[in-house]
C-alpha positions in Angstrom: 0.0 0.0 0.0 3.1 2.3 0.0 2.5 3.1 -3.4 -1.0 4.4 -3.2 0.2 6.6 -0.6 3.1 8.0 -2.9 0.3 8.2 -5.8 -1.7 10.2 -3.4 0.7 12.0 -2.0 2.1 12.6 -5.7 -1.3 14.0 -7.0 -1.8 16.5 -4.2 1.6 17.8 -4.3 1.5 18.6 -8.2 -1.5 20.1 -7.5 -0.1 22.9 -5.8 2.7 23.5 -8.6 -0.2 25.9 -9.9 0.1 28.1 -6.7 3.5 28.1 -6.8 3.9 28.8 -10.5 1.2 31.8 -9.9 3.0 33.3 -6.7 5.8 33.3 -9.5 4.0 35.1 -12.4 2.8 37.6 -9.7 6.4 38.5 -8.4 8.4 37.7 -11.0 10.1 35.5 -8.5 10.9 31.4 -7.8 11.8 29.5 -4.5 13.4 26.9 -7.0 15.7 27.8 -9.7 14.0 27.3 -13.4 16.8 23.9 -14.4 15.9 22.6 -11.1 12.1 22.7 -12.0 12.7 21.1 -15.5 13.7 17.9 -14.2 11.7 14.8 -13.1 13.7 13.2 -10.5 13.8 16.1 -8.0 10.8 16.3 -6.4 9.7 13.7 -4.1 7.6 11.5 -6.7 10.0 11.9 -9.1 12.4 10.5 -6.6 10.3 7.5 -5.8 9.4 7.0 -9.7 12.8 6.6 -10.6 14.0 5.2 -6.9 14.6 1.6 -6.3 11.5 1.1 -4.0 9.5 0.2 -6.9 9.6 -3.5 -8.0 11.0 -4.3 -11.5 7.6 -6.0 -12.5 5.7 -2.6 -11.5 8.5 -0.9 -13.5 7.1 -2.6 -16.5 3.7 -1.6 -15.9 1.3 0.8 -18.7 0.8 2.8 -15.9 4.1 3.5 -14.8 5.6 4.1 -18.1 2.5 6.2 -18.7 2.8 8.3 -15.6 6.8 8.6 -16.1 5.9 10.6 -19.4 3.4 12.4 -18.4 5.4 13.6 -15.1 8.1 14.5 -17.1 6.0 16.5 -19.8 4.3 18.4 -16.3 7.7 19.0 -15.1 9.4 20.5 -18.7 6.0 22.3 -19.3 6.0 23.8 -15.5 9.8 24.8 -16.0 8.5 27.0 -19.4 5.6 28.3 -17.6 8.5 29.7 -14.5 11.2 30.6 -17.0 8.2 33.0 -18.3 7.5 34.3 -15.4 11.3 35.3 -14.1 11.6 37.2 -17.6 8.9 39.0 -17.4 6.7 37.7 -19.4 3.1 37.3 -17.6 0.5 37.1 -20.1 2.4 34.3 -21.5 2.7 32.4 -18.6 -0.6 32.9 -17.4 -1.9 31.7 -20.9 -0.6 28.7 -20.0 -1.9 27.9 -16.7 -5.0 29.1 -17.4 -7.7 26.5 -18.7 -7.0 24.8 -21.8 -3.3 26.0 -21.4 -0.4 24.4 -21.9 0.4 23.8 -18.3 -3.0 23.4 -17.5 -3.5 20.3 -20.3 0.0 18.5 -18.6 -1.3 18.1 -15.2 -4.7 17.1 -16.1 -3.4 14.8 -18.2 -0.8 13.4 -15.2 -3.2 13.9 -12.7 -5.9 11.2 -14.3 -2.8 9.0 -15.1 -1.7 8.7 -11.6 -5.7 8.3 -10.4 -5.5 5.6 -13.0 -3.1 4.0 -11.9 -3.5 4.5 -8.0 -7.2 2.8 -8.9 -5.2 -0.5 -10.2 -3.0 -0.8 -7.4 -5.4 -0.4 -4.7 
């Protein structure tokens, strides 16, 4: 059951990138540097997805594979929506985090990946 509890945690904690990315178009500032953002493996899913607590079999799995891009996508798509932001550019990034943005489309889409997934494993 540890892995519905990192899926949960997982959805609920990429839920709040939005807050974070606004605070960011708002000040023009970050609490995490833009590179930092762009990758996968930093944040705490990211670090179980690509950690060793996961079995090899659930490695394998549609879902994980599935999640993996789409978390990657979220995190690429998030970095482009911050690097925005710090230039100065706000219409642009809050194009994208508004509905039907860019930003907006990626974590819909990972969100009902990882509540796809946490539904098989539970």
């Amino acid at each position: 059951m540890a892995q519905v509890q990192e899926i949960e945690k997982a959805i609920g904690a990429h839920g709040m990138w939005k807050a974070r990315l606004k605070a960011a178009i708002d000040t023009g500032k970050s609490e995490m540097p833009v590179e930092t953002i762009r990758v996968d493996n930093q944040c705490e899913f990211g670090k179980w997805l690509y950690g060793a607590t996961l079995s090899a079999q659930d490695k394998t799995s549609p879902h994980y594979s599935k999640v993996k891009e789409l978390h990657a996508q979220f995190h690429k798509t998030a970095a482009r929506v911050a690097a925005l932001a710090l230039s100065g550019k706000k219409a642009e990034a809050e194009k994208m985090i508004a509905s039907g943005g860019e930003y907006a489309e990626a974590s819909a889409k990972l969100t009902g990946a990882m509540m796809e997934w946490d539904k098989s494993v539970k």
